[in-house]
Each structure stands twice: as C-alpha cells, then as structure tokens.
C-alpha positions, -999 to +999 in steps of 0.1 A: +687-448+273+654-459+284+656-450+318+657-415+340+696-409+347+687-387+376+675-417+396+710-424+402+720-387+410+703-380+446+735-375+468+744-352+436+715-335+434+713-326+473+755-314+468+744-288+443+709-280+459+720-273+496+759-274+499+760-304+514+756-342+505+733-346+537+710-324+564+717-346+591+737-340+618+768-348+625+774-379+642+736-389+645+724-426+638+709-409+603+737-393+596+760-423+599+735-446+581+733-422+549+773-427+545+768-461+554+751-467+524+764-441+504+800-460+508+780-493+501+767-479+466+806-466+456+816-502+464+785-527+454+762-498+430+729-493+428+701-510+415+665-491+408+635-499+386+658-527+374+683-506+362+721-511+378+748-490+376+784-497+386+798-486+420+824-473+404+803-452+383+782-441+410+812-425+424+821-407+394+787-394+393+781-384+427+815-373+442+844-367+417+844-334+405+858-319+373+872-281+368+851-262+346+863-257+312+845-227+304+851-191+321+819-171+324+838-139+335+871-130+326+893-126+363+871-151+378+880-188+389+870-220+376+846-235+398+846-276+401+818-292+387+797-330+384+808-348+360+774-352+336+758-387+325+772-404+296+759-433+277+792-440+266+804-436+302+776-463+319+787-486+291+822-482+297+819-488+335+795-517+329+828-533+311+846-524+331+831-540+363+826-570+338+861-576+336+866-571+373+844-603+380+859-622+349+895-617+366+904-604+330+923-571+319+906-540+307+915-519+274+905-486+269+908-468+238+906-434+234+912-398+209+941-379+214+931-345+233+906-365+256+914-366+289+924-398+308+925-383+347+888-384+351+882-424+341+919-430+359+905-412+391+869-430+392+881-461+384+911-462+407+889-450+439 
C-alpha cells in the first residue's frame, strides 16, 4: 500500500489510548457531532489524501472487535481486540461495495479453518 493505514484508524486509536471512542461529554453538541459523523463514515466511508475506504470497512476497523487468539497467562481471559489492517481485506471490501452499486451478487472464496464470522459481521452491520 502506498498510503498510511492509520489515517483511517482515529476513533480506533482513541478506544485503545483512553477507553473511550470520544472525551466529549455526554449529550454535548461535540459529542453528538463526533457520532454524527462517525455513523456517516460506517455508512458513506472515508475519504483522505485521496485514498477511500469502504464504510463497511471502516466499521470493521474501528468498532468490531475480535477475541484474542493467543493467551498470555495461563487462568487469564481472552481480552477482545481490533481487528488489524489487511490488504487483502481493503480489497475485498472495495469489491464488495462495488457490487453493492452494480446491484450484482458477491462471491467470496475462502480456506477451510479461516473464519467467516468476522467478514459476515462487518459486512452485515
């Protein structure tokens, strides 16, 4: 890819950083703008330096969350984590949104052992 990933990442980026997606408060004119236009790029995407990505990868990205598949300490939980940028995955959402405006079906082909919930989940929200 020749562009940064993490421009896309922001409402991610502040979830990990401070707990929460936003430091506004509750029920303020900022507060209700941010989701404003957070729901706006889930539904429409984002466009910066050029560079699009899907809303329904921008989703994916920035609020589906995936248990962890590795245990650092035996006894303790999995914790639930970002899903990390693909370049398989921003192609695959790209074609997916293509054939959403072409009014045509979608195929997806996959290994055996790789899970399906995650695409499923994004896609369907």
């Amino acid at each position: 890819m020749d562009f940064d990933p993490e421009w896309f990442l922001e409402a991610r980026n502040t979830k990990i950083k401070t707990g929460h997606y936003t430091s506004y408060y509750f029920g303020s004119k900022a507060y209700r703008d941010f989701w404003n236009e957070e729901y706006k790029r889930c539904r429409e995407g984002m466009t910066v330096n050029g560079y699009t990505i899907p809303g329904t990868y921008y989703y994916f990205l920035n609020y589906y969350q995936l248990p962890q598949t590795e245990v650092k300490k035996l006894g303790t939980s999995r914790q639930d984590i970002f899903p990390e940028f693909y370049t398989a995955q921003y192609e695959f959402f790209h074609y997916f949104e293509l054939c959403k405006v072409l009014k045509k079906d979608c195929i997806l082909f996959k290994s055996r052992g790789v899970g399906f919930s995650e695409i499923n989940a994004a896609i369907c929200n």
